[in-house]
Rosetta silent file (secondary structure, phi, psi, omega in degrees, C-alpha in Angstrom):
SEQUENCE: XXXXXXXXXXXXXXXXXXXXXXXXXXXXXXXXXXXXXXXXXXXXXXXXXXXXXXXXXXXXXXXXXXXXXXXXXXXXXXXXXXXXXXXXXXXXXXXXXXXXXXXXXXXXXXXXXXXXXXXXXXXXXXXXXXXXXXXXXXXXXXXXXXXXXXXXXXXXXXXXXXXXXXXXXXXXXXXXXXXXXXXXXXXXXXXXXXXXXXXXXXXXXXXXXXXXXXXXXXXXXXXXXXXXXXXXXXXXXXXXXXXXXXXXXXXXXXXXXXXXXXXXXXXX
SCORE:     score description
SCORE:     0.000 S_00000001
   1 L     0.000  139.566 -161.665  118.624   95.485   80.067 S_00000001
   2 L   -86.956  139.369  146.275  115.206   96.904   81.785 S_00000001
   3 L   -70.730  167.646 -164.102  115.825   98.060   85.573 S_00000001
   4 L   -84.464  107.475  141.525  114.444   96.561   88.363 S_00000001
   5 H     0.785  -31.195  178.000  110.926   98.651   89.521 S_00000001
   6 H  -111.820  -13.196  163.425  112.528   99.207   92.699 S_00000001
   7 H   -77.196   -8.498  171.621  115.613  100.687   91.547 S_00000001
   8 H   -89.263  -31.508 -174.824  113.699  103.211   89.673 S_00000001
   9 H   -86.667   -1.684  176.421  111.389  104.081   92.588 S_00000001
  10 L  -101.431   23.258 -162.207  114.360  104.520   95.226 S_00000001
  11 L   -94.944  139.652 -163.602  116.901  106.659   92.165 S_00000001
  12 L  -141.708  136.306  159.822  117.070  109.707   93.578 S_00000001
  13 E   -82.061  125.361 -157.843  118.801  113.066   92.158 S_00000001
  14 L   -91.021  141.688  154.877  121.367  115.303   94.274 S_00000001
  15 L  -113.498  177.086 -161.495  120.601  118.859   93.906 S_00000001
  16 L   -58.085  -51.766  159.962  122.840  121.750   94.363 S_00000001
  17 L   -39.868   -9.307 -178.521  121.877  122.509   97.929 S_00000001
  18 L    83.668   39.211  157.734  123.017  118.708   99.021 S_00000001
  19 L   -95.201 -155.427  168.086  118.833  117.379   99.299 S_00000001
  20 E  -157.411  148.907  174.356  117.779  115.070   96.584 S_00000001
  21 E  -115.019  153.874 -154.329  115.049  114.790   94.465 S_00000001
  22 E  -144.202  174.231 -173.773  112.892  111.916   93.950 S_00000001
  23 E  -165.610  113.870  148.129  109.681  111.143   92.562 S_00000001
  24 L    13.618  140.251 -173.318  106.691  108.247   93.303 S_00000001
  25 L  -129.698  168.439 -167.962  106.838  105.143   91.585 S_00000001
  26 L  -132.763    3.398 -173.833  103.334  104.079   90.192 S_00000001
  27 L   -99.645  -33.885  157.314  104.392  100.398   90.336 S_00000001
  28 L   -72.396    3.407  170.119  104.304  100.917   94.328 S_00000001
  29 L   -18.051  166.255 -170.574  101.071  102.399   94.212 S_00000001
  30 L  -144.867 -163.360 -172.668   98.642  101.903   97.911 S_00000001
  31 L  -114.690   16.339  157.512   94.853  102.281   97.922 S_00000001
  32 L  -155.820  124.998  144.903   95.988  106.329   99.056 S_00000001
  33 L    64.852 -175.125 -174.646   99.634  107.208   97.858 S_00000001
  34 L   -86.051 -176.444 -172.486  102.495  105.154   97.733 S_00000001
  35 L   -77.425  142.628  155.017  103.324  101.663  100.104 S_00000001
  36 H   -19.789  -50.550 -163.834  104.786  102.846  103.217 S_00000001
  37 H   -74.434  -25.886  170.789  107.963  100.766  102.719 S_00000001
  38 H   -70.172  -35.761 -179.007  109.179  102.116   99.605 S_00000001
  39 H   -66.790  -57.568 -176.533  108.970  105.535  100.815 S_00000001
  40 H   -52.410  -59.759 -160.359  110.964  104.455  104.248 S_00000001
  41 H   -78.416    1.887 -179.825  113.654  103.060  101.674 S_00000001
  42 H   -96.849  -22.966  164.933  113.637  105.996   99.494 S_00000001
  43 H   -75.692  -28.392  157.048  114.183  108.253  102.827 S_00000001
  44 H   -74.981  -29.137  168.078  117.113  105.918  103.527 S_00000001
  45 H   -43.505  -46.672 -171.505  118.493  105.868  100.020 S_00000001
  46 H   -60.782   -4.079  172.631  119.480  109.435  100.924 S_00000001
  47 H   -96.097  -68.606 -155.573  121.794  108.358  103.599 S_00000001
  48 H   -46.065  -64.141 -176.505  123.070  105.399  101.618 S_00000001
  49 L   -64.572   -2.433 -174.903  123.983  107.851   98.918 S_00000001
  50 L   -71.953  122.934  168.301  125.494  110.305  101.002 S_00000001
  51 L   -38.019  -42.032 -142.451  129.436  111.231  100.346 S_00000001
  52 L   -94.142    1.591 -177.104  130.120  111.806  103.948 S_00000001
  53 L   -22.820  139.304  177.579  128.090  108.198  104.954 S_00000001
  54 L  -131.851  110.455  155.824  130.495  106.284  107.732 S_00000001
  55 L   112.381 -172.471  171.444  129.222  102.673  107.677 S_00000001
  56 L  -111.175  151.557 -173.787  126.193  100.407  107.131 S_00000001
  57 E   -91.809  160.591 -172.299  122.780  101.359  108.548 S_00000001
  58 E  -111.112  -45.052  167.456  121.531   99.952  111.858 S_00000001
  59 E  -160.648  151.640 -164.502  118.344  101.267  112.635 S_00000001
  60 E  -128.385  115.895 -165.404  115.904  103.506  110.563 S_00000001
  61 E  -123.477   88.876  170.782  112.833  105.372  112.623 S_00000001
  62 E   -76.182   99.663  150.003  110.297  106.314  109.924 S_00000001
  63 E  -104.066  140.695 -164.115  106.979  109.083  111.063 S_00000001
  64 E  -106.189  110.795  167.247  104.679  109.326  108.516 S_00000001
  65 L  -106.243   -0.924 -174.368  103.017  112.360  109.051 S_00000001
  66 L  -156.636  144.098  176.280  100.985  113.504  106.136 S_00000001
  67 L   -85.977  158.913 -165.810  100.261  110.917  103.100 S_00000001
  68 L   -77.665  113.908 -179.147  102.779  111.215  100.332 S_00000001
  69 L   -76.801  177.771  173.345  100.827  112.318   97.318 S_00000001
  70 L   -89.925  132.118 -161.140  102.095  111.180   93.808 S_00000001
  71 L   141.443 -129.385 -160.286  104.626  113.167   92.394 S_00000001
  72 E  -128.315  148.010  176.322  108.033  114.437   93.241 S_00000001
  73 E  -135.029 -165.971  172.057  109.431  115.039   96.675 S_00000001
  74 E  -162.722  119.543  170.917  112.857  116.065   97.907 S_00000001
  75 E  -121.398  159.409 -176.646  114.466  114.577  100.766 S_00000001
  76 E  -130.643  159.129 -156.493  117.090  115.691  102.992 S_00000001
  77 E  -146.640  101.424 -167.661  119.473  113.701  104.875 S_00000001
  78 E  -132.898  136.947  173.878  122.243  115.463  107.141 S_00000001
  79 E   -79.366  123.712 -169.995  124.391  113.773  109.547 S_00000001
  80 E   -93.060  -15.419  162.824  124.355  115.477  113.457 S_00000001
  81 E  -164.926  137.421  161.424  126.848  113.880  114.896 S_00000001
  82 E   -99.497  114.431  168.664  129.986  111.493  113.622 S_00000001
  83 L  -113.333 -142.693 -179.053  131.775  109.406  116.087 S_00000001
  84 L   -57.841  -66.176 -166.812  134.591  106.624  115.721 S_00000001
  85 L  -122.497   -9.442  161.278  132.225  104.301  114.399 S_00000001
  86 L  -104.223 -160.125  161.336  129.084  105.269  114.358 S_00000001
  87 E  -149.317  157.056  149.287  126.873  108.366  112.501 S_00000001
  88 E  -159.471  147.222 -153.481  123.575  109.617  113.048 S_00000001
  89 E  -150.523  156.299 -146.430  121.501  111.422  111.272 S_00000001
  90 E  -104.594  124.573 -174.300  118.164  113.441  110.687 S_00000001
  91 E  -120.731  137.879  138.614  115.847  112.741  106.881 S_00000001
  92 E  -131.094  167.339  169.329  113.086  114.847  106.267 S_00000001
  93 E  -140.186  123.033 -173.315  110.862  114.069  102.981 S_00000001
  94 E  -110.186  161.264  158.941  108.847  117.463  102.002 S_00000001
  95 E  -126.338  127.198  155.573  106.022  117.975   99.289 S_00000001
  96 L    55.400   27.137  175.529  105.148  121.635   98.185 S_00000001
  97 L    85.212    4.826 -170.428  107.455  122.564  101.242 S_00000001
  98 E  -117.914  149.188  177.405  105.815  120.577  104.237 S_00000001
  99 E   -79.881  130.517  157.657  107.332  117.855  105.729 S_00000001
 100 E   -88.919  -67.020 -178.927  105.514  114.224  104.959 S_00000001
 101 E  -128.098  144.387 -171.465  107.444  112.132  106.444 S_00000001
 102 E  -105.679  146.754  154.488  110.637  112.583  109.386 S_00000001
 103 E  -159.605  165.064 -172.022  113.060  110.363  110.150 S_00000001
 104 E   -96.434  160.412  148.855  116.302  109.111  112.318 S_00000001
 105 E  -141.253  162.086  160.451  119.041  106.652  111.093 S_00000001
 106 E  -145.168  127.865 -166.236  122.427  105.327  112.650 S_00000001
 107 E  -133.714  144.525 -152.595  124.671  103.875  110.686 S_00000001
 108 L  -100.041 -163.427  163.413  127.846  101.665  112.024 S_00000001
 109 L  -138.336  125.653 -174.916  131.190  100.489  110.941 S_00000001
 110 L  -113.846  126.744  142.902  130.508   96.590  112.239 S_00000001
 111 L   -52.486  135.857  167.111  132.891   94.679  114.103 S_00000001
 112 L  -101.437  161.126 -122.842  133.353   91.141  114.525 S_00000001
 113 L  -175.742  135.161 -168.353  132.214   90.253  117.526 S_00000001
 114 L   -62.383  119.229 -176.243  130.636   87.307  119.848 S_00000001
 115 L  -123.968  142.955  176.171  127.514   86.945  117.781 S_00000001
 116 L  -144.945  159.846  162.697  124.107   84.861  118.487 S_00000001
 117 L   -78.534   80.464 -170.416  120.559   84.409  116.969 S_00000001
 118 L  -102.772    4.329  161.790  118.670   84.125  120.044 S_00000001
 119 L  -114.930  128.497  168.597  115.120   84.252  118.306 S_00000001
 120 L   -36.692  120.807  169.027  114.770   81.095  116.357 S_00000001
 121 L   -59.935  120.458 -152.405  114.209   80.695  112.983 S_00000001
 122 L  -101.055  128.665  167.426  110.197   79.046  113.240 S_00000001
 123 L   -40.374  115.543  163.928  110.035   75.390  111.521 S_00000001
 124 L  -156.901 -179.985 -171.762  108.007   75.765  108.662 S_00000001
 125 L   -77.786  128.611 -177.528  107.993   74.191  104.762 S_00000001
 126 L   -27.210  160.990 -171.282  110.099   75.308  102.148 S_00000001
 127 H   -73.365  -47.928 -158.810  108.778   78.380   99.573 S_00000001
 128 H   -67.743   -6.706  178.887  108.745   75.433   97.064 S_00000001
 129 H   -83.842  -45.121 -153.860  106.203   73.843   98.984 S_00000001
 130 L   -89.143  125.285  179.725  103.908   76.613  100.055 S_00000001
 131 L   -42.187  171.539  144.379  101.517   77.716   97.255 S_00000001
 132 L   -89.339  113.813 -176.845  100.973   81.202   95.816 S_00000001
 133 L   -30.885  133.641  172.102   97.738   82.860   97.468 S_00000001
 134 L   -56.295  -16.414 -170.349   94.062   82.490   96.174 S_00000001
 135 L  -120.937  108.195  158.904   93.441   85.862   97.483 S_00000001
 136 L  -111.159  162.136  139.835   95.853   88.685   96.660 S_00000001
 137 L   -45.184  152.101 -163.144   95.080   92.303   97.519 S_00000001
 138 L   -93.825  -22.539 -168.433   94.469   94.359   94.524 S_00000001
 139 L   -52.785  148.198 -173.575   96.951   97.563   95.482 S_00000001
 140 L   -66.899   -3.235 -162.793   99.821   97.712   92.522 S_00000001
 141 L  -110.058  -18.791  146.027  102.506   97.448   94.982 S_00000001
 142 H   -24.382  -68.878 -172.234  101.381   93.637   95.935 S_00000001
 143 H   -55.610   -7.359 -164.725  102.730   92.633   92.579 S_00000001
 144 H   -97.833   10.912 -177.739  106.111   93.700   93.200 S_00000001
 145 L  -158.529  132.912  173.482  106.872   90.769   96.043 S_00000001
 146 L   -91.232   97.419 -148.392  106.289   87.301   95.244 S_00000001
 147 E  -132.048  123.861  166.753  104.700   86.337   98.663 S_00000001
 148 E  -144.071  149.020 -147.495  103.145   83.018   99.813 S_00000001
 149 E   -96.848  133.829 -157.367  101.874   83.096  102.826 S_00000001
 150 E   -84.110  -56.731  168.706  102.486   79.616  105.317 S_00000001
 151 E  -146.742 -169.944 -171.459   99.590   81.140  107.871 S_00000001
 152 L    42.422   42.896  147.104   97.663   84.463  109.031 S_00000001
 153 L   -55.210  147.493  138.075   97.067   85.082  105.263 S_00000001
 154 L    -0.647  108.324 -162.786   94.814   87.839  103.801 S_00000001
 155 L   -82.572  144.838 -177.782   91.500   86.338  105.166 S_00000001
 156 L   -49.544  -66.562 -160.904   89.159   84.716  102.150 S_00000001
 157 L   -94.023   80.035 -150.488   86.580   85.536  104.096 S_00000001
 158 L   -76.274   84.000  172.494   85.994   89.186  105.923 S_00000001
 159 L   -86.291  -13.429  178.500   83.721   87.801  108.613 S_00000001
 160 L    70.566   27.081 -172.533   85.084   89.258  111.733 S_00000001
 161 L  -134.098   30.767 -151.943   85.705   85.974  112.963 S_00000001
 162 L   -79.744   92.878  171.918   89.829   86.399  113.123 S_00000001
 163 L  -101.483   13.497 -174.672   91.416   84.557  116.043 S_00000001
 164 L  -164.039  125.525  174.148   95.027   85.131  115.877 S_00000001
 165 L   -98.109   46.691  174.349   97.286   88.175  114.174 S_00000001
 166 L  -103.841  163.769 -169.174  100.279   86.121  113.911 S_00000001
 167 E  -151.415  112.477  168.474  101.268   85.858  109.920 S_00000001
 168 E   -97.482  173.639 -178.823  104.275   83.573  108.543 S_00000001
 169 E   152.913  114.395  170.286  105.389   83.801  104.600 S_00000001
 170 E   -40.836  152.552 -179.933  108.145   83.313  102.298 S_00000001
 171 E   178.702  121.235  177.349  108.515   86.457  100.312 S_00000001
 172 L  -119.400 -153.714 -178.760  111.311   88.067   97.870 S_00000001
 173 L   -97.783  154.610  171.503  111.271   91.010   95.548 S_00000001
 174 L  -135.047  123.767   39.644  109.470   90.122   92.012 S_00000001
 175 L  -106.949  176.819 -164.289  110.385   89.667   89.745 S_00000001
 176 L  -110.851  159.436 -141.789  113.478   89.030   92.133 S_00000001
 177 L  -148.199   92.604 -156.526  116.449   91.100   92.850 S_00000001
 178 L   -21.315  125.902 -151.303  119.423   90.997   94.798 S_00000001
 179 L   -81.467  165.007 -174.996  118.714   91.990   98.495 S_00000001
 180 L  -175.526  164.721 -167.263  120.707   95.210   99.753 S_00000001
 181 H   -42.097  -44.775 -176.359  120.097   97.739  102.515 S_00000001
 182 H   -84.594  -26.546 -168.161  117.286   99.480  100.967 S_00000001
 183 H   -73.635  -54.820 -178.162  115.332   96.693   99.370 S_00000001
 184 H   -50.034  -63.286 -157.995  115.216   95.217  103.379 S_00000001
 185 H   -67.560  -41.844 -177.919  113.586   98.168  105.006 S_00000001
 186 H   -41.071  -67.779 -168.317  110.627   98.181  101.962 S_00000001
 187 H   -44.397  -30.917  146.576  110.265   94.574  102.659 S_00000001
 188 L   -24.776  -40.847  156.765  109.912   95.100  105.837 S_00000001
 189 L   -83.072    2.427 -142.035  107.010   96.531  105.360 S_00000001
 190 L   -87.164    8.101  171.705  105.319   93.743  103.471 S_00000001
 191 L  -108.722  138.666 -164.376  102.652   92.945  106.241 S_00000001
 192 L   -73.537  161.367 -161.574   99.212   93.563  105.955 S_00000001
 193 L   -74.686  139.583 -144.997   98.147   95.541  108.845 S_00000001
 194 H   -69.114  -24.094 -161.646   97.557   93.072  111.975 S_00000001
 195 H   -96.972   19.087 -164.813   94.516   94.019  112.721 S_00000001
 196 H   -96.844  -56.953 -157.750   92.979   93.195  108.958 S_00000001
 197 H   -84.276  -26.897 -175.202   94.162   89.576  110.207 S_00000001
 198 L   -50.115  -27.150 -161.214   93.321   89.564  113.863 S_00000001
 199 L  -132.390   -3.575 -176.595   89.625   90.346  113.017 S_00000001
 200 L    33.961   51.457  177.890   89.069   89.490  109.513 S_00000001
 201 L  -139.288  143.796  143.412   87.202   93.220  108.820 S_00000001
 202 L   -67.133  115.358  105.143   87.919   95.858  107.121 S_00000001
 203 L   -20.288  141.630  171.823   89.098   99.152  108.598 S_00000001
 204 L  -117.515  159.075 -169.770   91.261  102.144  107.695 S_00000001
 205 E  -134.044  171.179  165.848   94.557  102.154  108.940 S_00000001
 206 E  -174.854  118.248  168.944   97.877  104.111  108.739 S_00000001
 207 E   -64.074  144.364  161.547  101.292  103.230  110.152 S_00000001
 208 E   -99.710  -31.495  178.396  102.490  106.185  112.008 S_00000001
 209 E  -154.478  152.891  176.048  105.782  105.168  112.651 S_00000001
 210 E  -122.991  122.362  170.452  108.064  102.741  112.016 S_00000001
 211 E  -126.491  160.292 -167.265  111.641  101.224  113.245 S_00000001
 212 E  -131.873  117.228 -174.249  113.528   98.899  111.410 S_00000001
 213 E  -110.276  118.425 -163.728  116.820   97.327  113.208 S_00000001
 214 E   -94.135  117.325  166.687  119.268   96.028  110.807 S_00000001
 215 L   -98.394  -41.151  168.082  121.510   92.715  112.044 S_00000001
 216 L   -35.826  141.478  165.060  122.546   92.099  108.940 S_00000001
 217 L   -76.095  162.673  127.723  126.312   92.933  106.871 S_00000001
 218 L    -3.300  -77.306  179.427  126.706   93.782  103.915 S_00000001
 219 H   -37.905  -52.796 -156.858  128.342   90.305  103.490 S_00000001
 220 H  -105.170   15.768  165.078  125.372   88.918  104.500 S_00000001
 221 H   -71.670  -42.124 -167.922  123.115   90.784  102.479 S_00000001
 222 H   -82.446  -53.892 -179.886  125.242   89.758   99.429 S_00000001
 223 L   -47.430  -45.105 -168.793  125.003   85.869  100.629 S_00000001
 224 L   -60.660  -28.458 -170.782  121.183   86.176  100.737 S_00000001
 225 L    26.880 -106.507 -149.451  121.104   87.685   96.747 S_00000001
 226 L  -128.154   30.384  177.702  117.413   87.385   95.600 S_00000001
 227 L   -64.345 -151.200  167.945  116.714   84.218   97.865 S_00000001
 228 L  -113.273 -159.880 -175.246  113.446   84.369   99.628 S_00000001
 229 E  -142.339  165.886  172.512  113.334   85.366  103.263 S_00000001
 230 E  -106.280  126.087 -168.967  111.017   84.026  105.895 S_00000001
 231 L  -123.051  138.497  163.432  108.713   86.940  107.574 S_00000001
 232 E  -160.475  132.764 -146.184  106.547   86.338  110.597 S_00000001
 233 E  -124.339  112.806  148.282  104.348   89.552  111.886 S_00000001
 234 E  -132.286  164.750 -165.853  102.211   89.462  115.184 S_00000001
 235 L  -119.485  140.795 -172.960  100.408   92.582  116.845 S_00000001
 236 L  -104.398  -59.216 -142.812  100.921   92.601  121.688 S_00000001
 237 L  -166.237  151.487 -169.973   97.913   94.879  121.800 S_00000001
 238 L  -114.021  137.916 -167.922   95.016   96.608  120.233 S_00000001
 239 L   157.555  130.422 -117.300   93.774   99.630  121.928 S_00000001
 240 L   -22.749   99.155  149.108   91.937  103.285  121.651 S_00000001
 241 L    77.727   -4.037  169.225   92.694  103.669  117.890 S_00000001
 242 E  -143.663  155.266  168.193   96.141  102.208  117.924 S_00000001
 243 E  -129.957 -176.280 -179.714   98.130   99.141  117.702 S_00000001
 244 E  -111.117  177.070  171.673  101.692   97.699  117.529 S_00000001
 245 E  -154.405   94.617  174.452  103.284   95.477  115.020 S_00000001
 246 E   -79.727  152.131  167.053  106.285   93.273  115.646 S_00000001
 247 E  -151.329  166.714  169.925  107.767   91.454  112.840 S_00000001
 248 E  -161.375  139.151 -176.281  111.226   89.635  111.665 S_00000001
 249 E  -113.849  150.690  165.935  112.634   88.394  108.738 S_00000001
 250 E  -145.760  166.343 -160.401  115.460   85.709  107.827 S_00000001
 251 E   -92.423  162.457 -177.062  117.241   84.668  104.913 S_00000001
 252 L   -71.462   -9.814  168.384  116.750   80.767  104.002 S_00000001
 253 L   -70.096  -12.086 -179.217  120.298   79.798  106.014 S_00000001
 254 L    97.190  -16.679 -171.573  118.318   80.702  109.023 S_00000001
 255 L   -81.312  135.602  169.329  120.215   83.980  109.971 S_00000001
 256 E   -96.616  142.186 -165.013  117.988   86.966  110.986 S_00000001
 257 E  -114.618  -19.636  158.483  118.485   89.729  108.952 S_00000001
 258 E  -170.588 -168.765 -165.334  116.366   92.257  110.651 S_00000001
 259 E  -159.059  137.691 -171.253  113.448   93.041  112.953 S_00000001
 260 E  -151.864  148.772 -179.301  110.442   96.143  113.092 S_00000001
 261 E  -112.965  136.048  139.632  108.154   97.787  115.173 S_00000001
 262 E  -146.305 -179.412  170.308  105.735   99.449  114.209 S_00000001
 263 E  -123.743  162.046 -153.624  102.549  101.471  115.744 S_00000001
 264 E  -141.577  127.248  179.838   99.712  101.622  113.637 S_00000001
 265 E   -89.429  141.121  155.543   96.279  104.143  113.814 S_00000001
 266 E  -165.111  159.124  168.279   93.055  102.577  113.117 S_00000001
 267 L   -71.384  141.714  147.532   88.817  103.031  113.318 S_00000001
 268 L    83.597    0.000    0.000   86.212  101.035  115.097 S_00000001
């Protein structure tokens, strides 16, 4: 049986020192280096995988600081403080001995607890309804999520004539593949940068940082298995050289399964 593309780009080897070593995937390829999100889940695999791990993770705080060339990395993942129920703990991911990218995690033990959805799953038509786009982006790591987008798609036309960055769309892993802790924060990532749709121009861009706040169990990670999820991405403000990016995803039951910020550099 072939593995799943994304379990080969998050498999990561412990070395003797406690890091791990890891290596690029070429099916996650960018137009520079690899997609952001797989790299955020290959800096969390190292938590996931950790012996002394206490819990499920809760929120994941990605800075990208240098792009990740292709090739091998090593990340390290050490926890700084254990309490009853929570952990939290400090990733770095180095190349050639420099840090690329830093990051935070916290990972729980989850209680139940009086629980509510208080942002609304937004009425829109089933995946089986909504086409696959006429326009995909050409980067390799597009193919790897089956995505169709309801509105604020990838504009046909780059005209500069862009009047809204909000973006809904059904979207799993493809070919697809049971969802779990690591799979979410890539996916997470799976929106084009806001200001591509806000203005319908090209640009260069670069997330600088990222957080990704996990609501989801386990459990309910396990319910969702390789369904699609519902994603919808808007940008609050544009403004010298950087913007934000909110976004949230839910499973087709309606439950939100997580939620991300990010801030984003860009030109012009």
């Amino acid at each position: 049986m072939n593995s799943h593309p994304f379990d080969e780009a998050v498999a990561l080897q412990r070395q003797p020192d406690g890091s791990w070593l890891g290596h690029t995937h070429p099916a996650y390829a960018n137009m520079v280096g690899p997609f952001g999100g797989i790299t955020a889940a290959q800096a969390l695999s190292a938590v996931l995988r950790h012996p002394d791990r206490l819990g499920d993770p809760v929120s994941l705080t990605v800075n990208f600081c240098a792009a990740v060339a292709d090739g091998h990395f090593v990340v390290q993942a050490r926890a700084v403080r254990t309490n009853r129920s929570t952990q939290h703990w400090v990733i770095e991911l180095q190349q050639n001995g420099q840090a690329v990218l830093t990051a935070t995690a916290v990972t729980a033990v989850r209680r139940e607890t009086w629980s509510l959805d208080e942002e609304p799953m937004p009425i829109c038509p089933p995946p089986e309804d909504v086409p696959l786009p006429a326009v995909r982006a050409p980067m390799e790591f597009v193919r790897r999520f089956e995505s169709r987008p309801i509105s604020g798609g990838l504009p046909e036309v780059w005209d500069g004539k862009g009047d809204s960055s909000l973006s809904q769309l059904w979207v799993r892993d493809q070919p697809p593949r049971p969802l779990d802790f690591a799979s979410l924060a890539s996916i997470s990532d799976i929106f084009f940068p806001r200001v591509f749709i806000r203005r319908s121009t090209h640009v260069p861009v670069g997330t600088v940082s990222m957080t990704v706040y996990f609501h989801a169990s386990a459990e309910q990670l396990a319910q969702t298995g390789s369904g699609y999820l519902l994603g919808q991405a808007r940008a609050q403000a544009f403004r010298n050289g950087f913007f934000d990016q909110s976004s949230q995803l839910w499973n087709q039951a309606g439950v939100l399964l997580v939620t991300t910020h990010q801030i984003v550099y860009y030109k012009q």
